[in-house]
C-alpha positions as CSV (number, residue, x, y, z in Angstrom):
1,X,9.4,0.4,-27.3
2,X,11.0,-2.7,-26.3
3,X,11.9,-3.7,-22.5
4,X,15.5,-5.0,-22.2
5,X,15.5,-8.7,-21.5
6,X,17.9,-8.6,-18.6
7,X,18.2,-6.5,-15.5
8,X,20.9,-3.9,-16.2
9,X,23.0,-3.2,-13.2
10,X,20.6,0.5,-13.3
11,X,17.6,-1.5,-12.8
12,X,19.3,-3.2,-9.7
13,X,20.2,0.1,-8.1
14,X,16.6,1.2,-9.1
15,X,14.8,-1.6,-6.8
16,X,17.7,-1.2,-4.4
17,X,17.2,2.5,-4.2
18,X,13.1,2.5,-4.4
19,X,12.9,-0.6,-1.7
20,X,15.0,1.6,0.7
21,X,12.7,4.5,0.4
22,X,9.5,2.0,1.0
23,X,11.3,0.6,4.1
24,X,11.0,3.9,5.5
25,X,7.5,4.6,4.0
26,X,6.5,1.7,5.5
27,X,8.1,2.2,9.2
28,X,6.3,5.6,8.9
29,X,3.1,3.9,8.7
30,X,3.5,2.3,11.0
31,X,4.6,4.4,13.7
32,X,1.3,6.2,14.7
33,X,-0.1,3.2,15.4
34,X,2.4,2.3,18.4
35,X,2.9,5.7,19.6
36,X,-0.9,6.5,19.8
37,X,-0.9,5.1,23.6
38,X,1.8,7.2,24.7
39,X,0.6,9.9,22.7
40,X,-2.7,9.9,24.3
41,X,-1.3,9.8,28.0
42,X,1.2,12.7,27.1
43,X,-1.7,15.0,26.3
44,X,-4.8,13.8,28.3
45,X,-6.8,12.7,25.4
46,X,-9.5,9.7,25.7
47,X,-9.3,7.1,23.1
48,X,-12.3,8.5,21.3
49,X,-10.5,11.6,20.4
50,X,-7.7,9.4,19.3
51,X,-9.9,7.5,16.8
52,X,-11.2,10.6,15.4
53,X,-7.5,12.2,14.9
54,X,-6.3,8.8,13.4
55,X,-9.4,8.8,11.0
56,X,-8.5,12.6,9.9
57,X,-5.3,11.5,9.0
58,X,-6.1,8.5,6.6
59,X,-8.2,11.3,4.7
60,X,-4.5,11.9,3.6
61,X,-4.6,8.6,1.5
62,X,-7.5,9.9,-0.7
63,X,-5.8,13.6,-0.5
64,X,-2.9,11.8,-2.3
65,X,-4.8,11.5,-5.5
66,X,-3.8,15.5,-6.4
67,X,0.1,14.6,-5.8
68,X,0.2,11.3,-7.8
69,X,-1.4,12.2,-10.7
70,X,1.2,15.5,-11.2
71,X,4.0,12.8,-12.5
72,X,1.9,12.6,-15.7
73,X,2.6,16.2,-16.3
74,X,6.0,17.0,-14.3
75,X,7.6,13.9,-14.2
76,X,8.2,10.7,-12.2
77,X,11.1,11.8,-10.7
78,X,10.6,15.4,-9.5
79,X,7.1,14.0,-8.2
80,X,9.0,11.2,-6.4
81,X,11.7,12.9,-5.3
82,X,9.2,15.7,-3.9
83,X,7.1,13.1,-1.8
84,X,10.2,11.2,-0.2
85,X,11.5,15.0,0.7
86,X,8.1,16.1,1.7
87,X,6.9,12.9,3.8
88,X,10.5,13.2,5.5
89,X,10.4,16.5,6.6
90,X,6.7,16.1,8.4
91,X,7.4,12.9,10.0
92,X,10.3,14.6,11.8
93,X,8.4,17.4,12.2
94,X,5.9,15.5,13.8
95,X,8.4,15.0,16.7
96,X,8.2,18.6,17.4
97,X,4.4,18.2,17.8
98,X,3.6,20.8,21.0
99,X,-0.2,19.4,20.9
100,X,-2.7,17.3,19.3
101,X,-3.3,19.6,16.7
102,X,-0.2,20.4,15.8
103,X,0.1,15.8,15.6
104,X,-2.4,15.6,13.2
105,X,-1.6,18.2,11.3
106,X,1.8,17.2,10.4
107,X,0.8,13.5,10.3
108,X,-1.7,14.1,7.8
109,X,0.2,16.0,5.5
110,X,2.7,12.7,5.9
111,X,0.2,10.7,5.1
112,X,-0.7,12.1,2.1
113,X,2.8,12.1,0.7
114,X,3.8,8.9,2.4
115,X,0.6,7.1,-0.2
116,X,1.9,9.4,-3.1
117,X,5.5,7.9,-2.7
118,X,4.2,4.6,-2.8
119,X,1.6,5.1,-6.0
120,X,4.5,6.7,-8.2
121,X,6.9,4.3,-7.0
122,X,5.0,1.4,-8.9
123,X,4.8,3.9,-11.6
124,X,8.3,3.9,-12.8
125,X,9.3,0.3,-11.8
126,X,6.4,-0.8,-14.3
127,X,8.4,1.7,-17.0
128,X,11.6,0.8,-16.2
129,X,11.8,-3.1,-15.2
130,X,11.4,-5.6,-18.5
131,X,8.3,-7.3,-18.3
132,X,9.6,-10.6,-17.7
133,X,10.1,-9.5,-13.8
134,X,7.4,-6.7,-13.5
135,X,5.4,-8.0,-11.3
136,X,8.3,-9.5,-9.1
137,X,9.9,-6.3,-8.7
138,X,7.1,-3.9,-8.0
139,X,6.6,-7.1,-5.2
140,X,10.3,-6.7,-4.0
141,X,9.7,-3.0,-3.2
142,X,6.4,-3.5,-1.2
143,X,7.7,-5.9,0.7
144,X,10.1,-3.6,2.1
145,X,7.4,-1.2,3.1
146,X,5.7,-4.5,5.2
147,X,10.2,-4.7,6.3
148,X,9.5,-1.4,7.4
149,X,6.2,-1.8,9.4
150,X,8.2,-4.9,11.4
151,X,11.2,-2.9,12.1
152,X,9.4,-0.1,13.5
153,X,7.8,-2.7,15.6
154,X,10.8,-4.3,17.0
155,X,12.5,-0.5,18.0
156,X,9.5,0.3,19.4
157,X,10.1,-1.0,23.0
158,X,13.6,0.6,23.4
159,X,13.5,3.9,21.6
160,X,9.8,4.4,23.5
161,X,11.4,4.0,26.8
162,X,14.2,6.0,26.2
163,X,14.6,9.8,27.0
164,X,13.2,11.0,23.0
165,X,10.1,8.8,24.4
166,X,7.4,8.3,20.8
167,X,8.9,11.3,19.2
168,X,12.2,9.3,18.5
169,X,10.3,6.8,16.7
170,X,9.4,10.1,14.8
171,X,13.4,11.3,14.6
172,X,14.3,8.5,12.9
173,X,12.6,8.9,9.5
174,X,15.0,11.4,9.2
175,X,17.3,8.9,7.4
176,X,15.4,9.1,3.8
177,X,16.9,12.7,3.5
178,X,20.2,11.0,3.3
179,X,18.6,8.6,0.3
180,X,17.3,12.0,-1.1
181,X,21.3,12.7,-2.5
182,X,21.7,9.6,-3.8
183,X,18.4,8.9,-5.7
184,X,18.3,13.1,-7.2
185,X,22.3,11.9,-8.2
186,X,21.4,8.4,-9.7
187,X,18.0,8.5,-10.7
188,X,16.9,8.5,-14.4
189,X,13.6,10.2,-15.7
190,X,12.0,6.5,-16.9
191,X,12.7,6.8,-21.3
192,X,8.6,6.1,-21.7
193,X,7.9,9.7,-19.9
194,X,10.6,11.6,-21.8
195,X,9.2,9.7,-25.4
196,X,5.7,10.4,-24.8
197,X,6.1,13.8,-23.6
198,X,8.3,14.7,-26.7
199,X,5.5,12.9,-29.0
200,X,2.8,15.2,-26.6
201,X,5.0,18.3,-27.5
202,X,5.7,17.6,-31.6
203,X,2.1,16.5,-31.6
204,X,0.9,19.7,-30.3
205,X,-1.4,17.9,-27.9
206,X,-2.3,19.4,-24.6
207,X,-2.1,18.0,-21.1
208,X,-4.9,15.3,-21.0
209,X,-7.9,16.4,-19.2
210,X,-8.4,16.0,-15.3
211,X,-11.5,12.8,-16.5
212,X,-9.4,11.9,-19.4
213,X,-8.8,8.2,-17.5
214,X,-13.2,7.6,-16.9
215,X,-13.7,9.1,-20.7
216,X,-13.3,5.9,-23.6
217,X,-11.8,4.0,-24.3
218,X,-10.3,4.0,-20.8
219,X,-13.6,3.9,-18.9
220,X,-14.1,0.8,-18.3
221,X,-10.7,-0.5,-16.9
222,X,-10.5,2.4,-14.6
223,X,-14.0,1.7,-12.9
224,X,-12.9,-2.0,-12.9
225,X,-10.1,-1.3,-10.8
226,X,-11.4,1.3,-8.9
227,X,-13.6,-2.1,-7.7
228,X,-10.3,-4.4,-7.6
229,X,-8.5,-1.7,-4.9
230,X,-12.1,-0.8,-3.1
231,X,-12.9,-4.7,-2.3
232,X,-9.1,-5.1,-1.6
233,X,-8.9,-2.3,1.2
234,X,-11.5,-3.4,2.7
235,X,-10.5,-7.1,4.1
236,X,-6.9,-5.7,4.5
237,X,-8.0,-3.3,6.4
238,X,-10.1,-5.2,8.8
239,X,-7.9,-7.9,9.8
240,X,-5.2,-5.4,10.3
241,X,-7.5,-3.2,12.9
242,X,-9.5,-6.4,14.4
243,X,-7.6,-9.4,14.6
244,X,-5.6,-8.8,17.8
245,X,-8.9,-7.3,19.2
246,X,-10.7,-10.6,18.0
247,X,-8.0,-13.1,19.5
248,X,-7.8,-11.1,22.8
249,X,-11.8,-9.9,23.8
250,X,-13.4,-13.0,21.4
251,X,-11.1,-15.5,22.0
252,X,-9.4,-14.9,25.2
253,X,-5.7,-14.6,24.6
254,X,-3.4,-12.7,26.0
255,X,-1.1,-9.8,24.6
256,X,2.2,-11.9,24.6
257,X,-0.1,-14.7,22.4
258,X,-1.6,-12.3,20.4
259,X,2.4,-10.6,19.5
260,X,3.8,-14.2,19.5
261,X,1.5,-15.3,16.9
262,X,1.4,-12.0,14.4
263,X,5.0,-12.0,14.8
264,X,5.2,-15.4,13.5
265,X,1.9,-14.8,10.8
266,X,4.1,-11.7,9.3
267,X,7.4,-13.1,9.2
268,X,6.1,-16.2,7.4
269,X,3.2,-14.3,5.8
270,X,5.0,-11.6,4.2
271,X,6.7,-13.9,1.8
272,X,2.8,-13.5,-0.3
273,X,4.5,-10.4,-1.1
274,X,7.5,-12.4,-2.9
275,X,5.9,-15.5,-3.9
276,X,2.3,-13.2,-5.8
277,X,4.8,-11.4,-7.6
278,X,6.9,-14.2,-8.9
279,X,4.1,-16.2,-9.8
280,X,2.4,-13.7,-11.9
281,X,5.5,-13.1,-14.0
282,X,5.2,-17.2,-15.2
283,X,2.1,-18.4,-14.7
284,X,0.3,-15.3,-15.4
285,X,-1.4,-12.3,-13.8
286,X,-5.1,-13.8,-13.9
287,X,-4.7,-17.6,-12.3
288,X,-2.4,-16.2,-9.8
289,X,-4.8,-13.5,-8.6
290,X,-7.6,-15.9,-9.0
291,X,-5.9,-17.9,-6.9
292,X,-4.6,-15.7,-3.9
293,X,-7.7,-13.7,-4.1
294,X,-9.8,-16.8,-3.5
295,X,-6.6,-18.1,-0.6
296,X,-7.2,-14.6,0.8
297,X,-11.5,-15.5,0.8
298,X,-10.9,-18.8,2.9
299,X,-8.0,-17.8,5.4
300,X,-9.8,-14.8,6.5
301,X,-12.9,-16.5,7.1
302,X,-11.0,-19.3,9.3
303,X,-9.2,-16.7,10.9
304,X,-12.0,-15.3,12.4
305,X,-13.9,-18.3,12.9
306,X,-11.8,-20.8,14.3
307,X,-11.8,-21.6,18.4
308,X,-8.6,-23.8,18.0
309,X,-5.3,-22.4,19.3
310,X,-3.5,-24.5,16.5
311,X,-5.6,-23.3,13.9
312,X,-5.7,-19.7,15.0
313,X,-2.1,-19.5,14.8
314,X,-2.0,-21.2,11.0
315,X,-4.7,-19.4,9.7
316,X,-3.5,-15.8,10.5
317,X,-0.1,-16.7,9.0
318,X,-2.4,-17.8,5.9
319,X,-4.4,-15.1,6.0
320,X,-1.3,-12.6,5.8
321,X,0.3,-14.6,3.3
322,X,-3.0,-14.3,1.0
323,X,-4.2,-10.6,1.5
324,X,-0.3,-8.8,1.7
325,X,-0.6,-10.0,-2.0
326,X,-3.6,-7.7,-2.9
327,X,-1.2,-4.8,-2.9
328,X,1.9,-6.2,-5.8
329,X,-1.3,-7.8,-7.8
330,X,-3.6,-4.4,-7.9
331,X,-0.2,-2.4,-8.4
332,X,0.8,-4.0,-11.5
333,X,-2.7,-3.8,-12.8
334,X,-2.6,-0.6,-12.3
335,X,0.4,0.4,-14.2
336,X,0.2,-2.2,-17.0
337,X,-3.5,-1.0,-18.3
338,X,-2.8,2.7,-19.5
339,X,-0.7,4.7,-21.6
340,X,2.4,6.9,-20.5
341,X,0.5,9.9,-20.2
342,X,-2.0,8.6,-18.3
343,X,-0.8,6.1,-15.9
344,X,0.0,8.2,-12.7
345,X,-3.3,9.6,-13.3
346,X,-5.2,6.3,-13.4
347,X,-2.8,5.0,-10.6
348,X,-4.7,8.2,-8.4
349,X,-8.0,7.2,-9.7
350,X,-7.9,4.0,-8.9
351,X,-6.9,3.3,-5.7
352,X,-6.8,6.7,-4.4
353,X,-10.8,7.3,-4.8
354,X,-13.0,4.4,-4.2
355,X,-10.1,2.4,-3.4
356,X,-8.9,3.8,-0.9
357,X,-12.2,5.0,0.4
358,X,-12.5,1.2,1.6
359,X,-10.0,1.8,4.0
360,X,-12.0,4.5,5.9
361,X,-15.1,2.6,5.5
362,X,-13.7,-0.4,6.9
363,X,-13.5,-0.3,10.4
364,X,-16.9,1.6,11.0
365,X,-18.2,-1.0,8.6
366,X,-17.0,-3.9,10.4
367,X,-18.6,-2.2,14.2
368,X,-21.6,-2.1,12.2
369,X,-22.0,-5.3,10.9
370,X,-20.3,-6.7,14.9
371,X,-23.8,-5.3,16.4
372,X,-25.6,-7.3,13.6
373,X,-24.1,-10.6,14.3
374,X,-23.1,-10.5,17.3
375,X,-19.2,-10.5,17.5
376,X,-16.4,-8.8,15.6
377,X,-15.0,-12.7,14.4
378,X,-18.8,-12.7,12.5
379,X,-18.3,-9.3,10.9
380,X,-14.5,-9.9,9.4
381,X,-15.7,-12.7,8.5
382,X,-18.7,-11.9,6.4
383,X,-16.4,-9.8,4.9
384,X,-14.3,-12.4,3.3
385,X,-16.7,-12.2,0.2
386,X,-15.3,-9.4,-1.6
387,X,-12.1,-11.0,-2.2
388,X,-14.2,-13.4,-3.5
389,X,-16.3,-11.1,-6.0
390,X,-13.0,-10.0,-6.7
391,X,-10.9,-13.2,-7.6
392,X,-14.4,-13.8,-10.4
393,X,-14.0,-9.5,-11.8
394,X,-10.8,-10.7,-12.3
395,X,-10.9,-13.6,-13.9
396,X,-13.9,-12.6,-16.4
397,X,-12.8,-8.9,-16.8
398,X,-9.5,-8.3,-16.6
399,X,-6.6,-8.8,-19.4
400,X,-3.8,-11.4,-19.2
401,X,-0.3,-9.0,-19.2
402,X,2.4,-11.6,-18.3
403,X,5.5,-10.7,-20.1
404,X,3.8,-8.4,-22.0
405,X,4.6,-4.7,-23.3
406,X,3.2,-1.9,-21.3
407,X,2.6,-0.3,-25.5
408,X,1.2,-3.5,-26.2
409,X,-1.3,-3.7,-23.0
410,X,-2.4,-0.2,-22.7
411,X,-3.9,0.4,-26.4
């Protein structure tokens, strides 16, 4: 089947529609990070008990692997429409939270439909958008996840002080219920789903095994990209968690230089979202990952090395710019590699196993490696190298897509 060579005005309501429900994704995601403080004072609980709640809850992003790979069987849209609804209704139930268990449980079941919203969203754009401006759209939509992360940081200060406290930041992502109407109204089952479940059905053929994706002739390019996701997670992860910590207990900054300079890193940074995808849809998904993966390698490294105000300030901006790109890159991969049937399922596998497992391992990973050599700048840095093994497993291993057919790619 060929992709239509021009956006339709459906395919501009379907980035429209799909960035809107990211922007709250992403604001969601954010959230618990601010409100932990005021969370923790509201119930009496030391920061240690925090950490372990907050590491309960990112289980959620591996959990997410049993939700994603259901579009193969039900749907995209049901599946999509189900984790929007479902993610929605625990964040604001989250606001109702009487205790700390009652916070993590809610917050974890968010989580894990929060991740699944995001995997099956890059799903359909990659079945729906022509594949001239694949990789530029499933880029658009991210970035208004990271839009979402901002904004959530911006309303903090006043919805925190007034009378809803942390649980309005909570109330809030009620608003996605409202998008709920409008997407189940508008929203199309993507035409490769409906074809290949109608060849599944004439053909007899049952639904494909729970392994199918790590069975030939599929093997290989799901282990590869388990890889791509695992040594992605980890860097993103780690200057996320330890770059403020770095500047401020390293470095000697204070918290109004530490927010002036990763306000001015993301808002300049976050255009590696836009700039990754465009590039990959002309000069091709392998040189521009070799290239940002490698950008991603260097920045961090400065980042976290550097003793120059001036520097520090350039290089976190660069670093952003660089690793925010790891997510559109490993997301079109992703959904470009595998058949219909199969690509919510390798989607889950991928990044939702090892992949994702990098994000948990992350942190402790980086404390470990602090105590080794000596400071947490040392440890973040050191692990700069796997976007390096990565930028070389792509170039060596991976296909070239660009403006190819998902048939075409995935046989």
């Amino acid at each position: 089947m060929k992709g239509k060579p021009k956006l339709t005005g459906y395919h501009k309501f379907l980035i429209f529609i799909l960035s809107a429900a990211s922007f709250f994704e992403g604001y969601d995601y954010m959230v618990i990070n601010l409100a932990l403080p005021l969370i923790g004072k509201e119930y009496g609980i030391s920061t240690q008990t925090l950490g372990y709640a907050v590491a309960v809850i990112n289980i959620g992003t591996i959990v997410a692997f049993f939700i994603i790979r259901t579009a193969d069987r039900f749907g995209r849209k049901p599946i999509l429409l189900t984790t929007i609804m479902a993610y929605t209704a625990f964040t604001v139930l989250t606001a109702f939270s009487k205790g700390l268990t009652d916070f993590v449980i809610y917050q974890f079941l968010a989580r894990v439909f929060l991740v699944a919203e995001w995997g099956i969203t890059a799903v359909v754009l990659a079945e729906e958008l022509p594949a001239r401006i694949r990789a530029f759209g499933i880029a658009i939509v991210q970035l208004a996840a990271a839009a979402g992360s901002i904004i959530s940081a911006v309303l903090y200060p006043s919805i925190s002080a007034s009378s809803f406290g942390w649980r309005g930041l909570y109330l809030i992502g009620i608003i996605p219920l409202c998008l709920i109407i409008w997407l189940r109204r508008r929203m199309n089952e993507p035409l490769r789903w409906l074809q290949s479940r109608e060849q599944m059905i004439e053909n007899k053929t049952s639904q494909q095994s729970f392994f199918k994706v790590l069975t030939s002739p599929y093997r290989k390019r799901t282990i590869l990209l388990m890889v791509l996701w695992f040594l992605s997670w980890v860097p993103i992860t780690a200057v996320q968690v330890f770059w403020a910590y770095y500047a401020i207990n390293e470095r000697g900054w204070s918290l109004g230089g530490v927010s002036k300079a990763m306000s001015i890193a993301y808002g300049i940074g976050l255009t590696g979202y836009l700039v990754s995808g465009k590039l990959m849809d002309i000069l091709g998904r392998r040189p521009t990952s070799f290239i940002f993966f490698l950008g991603a390698s260097a920045s961090i490294f400065w980042a976290f090395e550097t003793t120059q105000t001036a520097q520090m300030y350039i290089s976190i901006g660069l670093c952003v710019f660089f690793v925010t790109s790891f997510l559109p890159i490993c997301s079109t991969y992703t959904t470009e590699l595998f058949p219909t049937n199969l690509r919510a399922n390798a989607a889950a596998w991928t990044n939702n196993t090892l992949g994702r497992v990098g994000c948990v391992v992350a942190p402790a990973l980086t404390g470990q490696l602090a105590m080794l050599l000596g400071n947490t700048g040392n440890a973040v840095a050191t692990l700069a190298i796997a976007p390096f093994i990565a930028a070389f497993v792509i170039l060596f291993f991976f296909p070239e897509t660009k403006q190819r057919e998902l048939e075409d790619i995935s046989v």
